[in-house]
C-alpha positions as CSV (number, residue, x, y, z in Angstrom):
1,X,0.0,0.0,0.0
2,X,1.5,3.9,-1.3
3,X,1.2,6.4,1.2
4,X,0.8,9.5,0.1
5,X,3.0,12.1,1.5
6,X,2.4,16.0,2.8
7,X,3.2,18.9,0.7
8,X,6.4,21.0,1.4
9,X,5.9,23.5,3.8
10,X,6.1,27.1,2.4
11,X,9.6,28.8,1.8
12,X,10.8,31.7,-0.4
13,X,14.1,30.3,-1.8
14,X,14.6,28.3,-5.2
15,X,13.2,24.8,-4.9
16,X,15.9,22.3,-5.1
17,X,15.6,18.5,-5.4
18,X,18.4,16.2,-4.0
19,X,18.5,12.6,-4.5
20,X,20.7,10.3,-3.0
21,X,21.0,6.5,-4.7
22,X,23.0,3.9,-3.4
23,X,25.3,1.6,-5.3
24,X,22.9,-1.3,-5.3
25,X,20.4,1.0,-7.9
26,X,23.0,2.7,-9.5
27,X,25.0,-1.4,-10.3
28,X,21.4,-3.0,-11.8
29,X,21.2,-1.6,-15.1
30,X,17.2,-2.0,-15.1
31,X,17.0,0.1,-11.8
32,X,19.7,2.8,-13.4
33,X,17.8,3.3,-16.3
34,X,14.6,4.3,-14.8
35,X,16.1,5.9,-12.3
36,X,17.8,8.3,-14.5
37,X,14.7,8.8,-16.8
38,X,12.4,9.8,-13.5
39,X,15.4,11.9,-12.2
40,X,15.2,13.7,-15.4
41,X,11.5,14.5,-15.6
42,X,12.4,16.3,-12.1
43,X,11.5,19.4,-12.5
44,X,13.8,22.4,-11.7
45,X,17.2,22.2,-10.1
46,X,18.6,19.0,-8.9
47,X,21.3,16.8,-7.8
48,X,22.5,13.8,-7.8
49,X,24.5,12.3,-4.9
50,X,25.6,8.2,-5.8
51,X,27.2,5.4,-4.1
52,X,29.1,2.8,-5.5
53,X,30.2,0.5,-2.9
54,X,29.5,-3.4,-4.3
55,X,31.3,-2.2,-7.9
56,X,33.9,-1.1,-6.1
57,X,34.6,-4.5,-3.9
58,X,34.3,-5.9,-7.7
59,X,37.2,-4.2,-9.0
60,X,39.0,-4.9,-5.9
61,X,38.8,-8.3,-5.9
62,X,39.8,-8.0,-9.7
63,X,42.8,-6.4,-8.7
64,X,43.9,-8.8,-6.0
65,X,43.2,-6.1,-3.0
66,X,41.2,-7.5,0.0
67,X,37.8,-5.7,1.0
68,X,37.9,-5.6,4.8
69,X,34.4,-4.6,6.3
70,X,33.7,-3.5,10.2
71,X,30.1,-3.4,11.1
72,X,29.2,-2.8,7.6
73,X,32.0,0.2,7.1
74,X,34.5,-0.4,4.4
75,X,38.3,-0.1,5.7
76,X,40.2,2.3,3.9
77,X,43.8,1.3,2.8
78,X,46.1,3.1,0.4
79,X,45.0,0.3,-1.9
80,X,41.7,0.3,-1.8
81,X,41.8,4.4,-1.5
82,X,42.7,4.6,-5.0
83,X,40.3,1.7,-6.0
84,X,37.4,3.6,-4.7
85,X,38.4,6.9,-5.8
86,X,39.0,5.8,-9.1
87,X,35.3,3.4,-9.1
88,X,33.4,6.3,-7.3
89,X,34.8,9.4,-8.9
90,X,35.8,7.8,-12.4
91,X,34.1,4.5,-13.4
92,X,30.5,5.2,-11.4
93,X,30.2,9.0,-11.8
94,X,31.2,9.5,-15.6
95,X,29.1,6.1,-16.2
96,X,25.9,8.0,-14.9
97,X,26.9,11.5,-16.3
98,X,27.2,10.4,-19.6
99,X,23.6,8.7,-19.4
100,X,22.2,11.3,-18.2
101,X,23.6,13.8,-21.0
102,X,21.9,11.0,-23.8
103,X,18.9,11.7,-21.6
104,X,19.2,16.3,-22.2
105,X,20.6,16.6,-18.9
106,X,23.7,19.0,-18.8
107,X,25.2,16.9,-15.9
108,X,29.0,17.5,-14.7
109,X,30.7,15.0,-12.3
110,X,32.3,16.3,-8.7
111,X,34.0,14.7,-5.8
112,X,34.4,17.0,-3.0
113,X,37.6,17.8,-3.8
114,X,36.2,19.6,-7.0
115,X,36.1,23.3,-6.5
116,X,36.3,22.1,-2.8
117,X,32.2,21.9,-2.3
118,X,32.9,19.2,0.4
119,X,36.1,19.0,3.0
120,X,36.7,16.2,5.3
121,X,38.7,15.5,8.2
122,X,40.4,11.8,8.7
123,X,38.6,9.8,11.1
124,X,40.5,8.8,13.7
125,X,40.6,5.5,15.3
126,X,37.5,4.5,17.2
127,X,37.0,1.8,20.5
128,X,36.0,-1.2,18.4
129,X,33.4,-2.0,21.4
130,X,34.7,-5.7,21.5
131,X,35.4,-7.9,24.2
132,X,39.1,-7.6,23.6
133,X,39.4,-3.9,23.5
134,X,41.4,-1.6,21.0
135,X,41.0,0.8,18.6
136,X,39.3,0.1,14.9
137,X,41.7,1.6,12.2
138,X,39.0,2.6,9.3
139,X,42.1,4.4,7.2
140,X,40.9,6.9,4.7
141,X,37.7,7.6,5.5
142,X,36.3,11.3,5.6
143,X,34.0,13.0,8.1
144,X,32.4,16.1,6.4
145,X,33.4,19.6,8.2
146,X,32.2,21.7,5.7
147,X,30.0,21.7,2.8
148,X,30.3,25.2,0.2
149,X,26.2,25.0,-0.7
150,X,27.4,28.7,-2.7
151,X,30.2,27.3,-4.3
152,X,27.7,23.7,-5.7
153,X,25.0,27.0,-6.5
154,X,27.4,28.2,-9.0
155,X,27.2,25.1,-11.2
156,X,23.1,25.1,-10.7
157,X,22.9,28.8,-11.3
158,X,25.4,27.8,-14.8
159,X,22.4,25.7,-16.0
160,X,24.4,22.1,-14.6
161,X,23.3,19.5,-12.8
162,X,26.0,18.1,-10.2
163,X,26.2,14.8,-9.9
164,X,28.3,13.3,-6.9
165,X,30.4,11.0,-6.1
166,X,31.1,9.6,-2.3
167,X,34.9,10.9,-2.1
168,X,36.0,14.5,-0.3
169,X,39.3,15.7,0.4
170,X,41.0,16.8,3.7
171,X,42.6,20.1,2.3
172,X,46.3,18.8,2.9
173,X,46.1,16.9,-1.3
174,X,44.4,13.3,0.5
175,X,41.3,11.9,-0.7
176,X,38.8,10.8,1.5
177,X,36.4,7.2,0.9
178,X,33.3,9.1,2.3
179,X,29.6,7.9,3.4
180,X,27.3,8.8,0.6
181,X,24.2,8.9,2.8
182,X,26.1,11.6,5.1
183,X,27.3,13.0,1.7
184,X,23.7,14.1,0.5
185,X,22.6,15.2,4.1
186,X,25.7,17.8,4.2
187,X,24.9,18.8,0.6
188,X,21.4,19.4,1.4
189,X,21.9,20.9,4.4
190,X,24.3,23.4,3.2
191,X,21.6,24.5,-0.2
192,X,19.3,25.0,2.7
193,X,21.8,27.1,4.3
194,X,22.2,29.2,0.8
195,X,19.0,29.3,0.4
196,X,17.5,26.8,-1.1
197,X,14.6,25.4,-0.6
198,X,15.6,21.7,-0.3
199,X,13.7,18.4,-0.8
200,X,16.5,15.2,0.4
201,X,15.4,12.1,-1.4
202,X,17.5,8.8,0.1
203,X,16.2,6.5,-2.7
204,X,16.9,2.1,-2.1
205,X,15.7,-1.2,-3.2
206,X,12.3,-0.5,-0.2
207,X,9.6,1.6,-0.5
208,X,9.9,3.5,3.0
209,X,10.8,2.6,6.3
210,X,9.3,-0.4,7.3
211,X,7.5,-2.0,10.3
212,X,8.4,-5.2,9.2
213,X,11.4,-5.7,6.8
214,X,9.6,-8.6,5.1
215,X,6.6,-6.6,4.5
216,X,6.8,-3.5,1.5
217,X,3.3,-3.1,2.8
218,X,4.4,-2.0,6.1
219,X,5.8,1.9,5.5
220,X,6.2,4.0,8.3
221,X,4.7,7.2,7.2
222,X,6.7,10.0,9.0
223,X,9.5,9.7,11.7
224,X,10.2,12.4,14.5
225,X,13.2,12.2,16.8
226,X,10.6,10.5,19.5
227,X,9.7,7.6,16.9
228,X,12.9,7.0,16.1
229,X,14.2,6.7,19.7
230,X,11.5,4.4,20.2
231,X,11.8,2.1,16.7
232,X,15.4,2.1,17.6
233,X,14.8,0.7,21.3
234,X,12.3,-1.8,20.0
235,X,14.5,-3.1,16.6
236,X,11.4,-1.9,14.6
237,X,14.9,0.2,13.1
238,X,18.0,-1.6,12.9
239,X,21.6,-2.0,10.7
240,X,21.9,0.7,8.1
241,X,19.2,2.4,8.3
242,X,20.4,4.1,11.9
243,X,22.6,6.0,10.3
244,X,20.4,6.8,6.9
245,X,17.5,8.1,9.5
246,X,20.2,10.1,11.6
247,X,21.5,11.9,8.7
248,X,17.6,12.9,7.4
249,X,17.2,14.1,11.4
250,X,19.9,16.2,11.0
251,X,19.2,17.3,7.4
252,X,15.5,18.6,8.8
253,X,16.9,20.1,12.2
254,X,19.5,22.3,10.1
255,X,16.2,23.8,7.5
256,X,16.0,21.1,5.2
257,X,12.4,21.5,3.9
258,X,11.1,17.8,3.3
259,X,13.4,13.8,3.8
260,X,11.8,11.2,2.3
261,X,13.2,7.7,2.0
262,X,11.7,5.5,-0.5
263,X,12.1,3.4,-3.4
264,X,14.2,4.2,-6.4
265,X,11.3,3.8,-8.4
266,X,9.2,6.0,-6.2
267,X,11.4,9.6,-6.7
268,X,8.3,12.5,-7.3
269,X,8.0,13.2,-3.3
270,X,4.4,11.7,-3.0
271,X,5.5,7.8,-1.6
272,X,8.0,6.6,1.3
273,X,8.8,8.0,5.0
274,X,8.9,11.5,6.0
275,X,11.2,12.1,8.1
276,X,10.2,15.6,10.6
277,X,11.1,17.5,13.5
């Protein structure tokens, strides 16, 4: 069953549609295709913010370099550093820019380093919460500091359409492997602050939030800070989408105008969870 979701409330700045899609839609060539034709009947400015992770543990494997995952995180090696920034920023990006010039959209392709929209500090080692103790290592992996919403309005006011790839830059000439999810709430967060009047789209393989993860019937309509305390207390919210909820709470505490999470095939801002104040 499609829930319908509320309009956007009122604001005076431009509208501006971000959608996030992770590497899962963006690596099945059925889901990339529709995805790119309903992301181009989006009307008025737009981004696109893309993961890439599965093509990127392909390549990897192709090249002999281990993928070594801690509670779902990739580690971040030299090796694998350059594997994702050339699969993320090279391989995946150009792959959908080019589509989506066949499709009339004037698209150009940006990591954070690229006219430095998004700068990163090196996370540092973290308590691995084992029973042995120490320190996880995740490498080069990026935390977002800051997040230039004038500098990514320069390309929108030009007429383009960024599209971008999960990699920022630390300022010092490093690359950074960053979360794409966090990625499009720092984007959106900082349009909002230019301006903008911004709608956050976290598009996936489900159509919302669910009650019940074997049930696509059972969308959670909206989710406040109290709901998701509870769902997270209960296990009604689990795994990956803790940190995809906590990104849209702090996309909508810092002016974003509407998050919605919800299918890939479901991008107009009428189906999926809201996520409010």
């Amino acid at each position: 069953m499609s829930n319908h979701l509320p309009s956007p409330r009122e604001g005076s700045g431009v509208g501006l549609t971000i959608i996030k899609v992770g590497g899962a839609v963006v690596e099945d060539e059925a889901q990339l295709v529709q995805l790119l034709r309903d992301f181009t009947a989006i009307e008025g400015a737009k981004i696109l913010v893309h993961g890439g992770g599965r093509r990127a543990t392909k390549i990897a494997e192709r090249l002999g370099i281990e993928t070594k995952m801690v509670d779902g995180r990739r580690i971040t090696d030299t090796e694998m550093l350059e594997v994702v920034t050339m699969v993320y920023g090279g391989l995946v990006n150009k792959n959908v820019v080019a589509r989506l010039q066949a499709l009339g959209c004037d698209a150009i392709g940006l990591t954070g380093a690229d006219a430095n929209i998004l700068l990163s500090a090196k996370r540092p080692p973290i308590p691995s919460g084992g029973a042995g103790g120490g320190l996880i290592d995740y490498g080069f992996v990026g935390d977002v500091k800051q997040a230039n919403g004038t500098k990514i309005a320069h390309f929108i006011e030009a007429g383009l359409i960024p599209v971008i790839a999960p990699l920022t830059h630390d300022g010092m000439g490093h690359m950074l492997n960053t979360n794409a999810d966090t990625m499009a709430s720092e984007t959106a967060k900082a349009m909002a602050a230019a301006g903008y009047d911004v709608t956050l789209i976290y598009a996936f393989e489900k159509p919302g939030v669910l009650r019940d993860a074997d049930d696509d019937n059972s969308v959670i309509p909206t989710i406040n800070h109290a709901d998701f305390e509870t769902y997270k207390a209960d296990g009604t919210i689990s795994g990956g989408m803790l940190p995809k909820i906590e990104n849209a709470l702090a996309a909508v505490d810092a002016g974003v105008k509407r998050v919605i999470i919800t299918k890939a095939t479901a991008i107009d801002g009428q189906h999926g969870t809201m996520i409010i104040q």
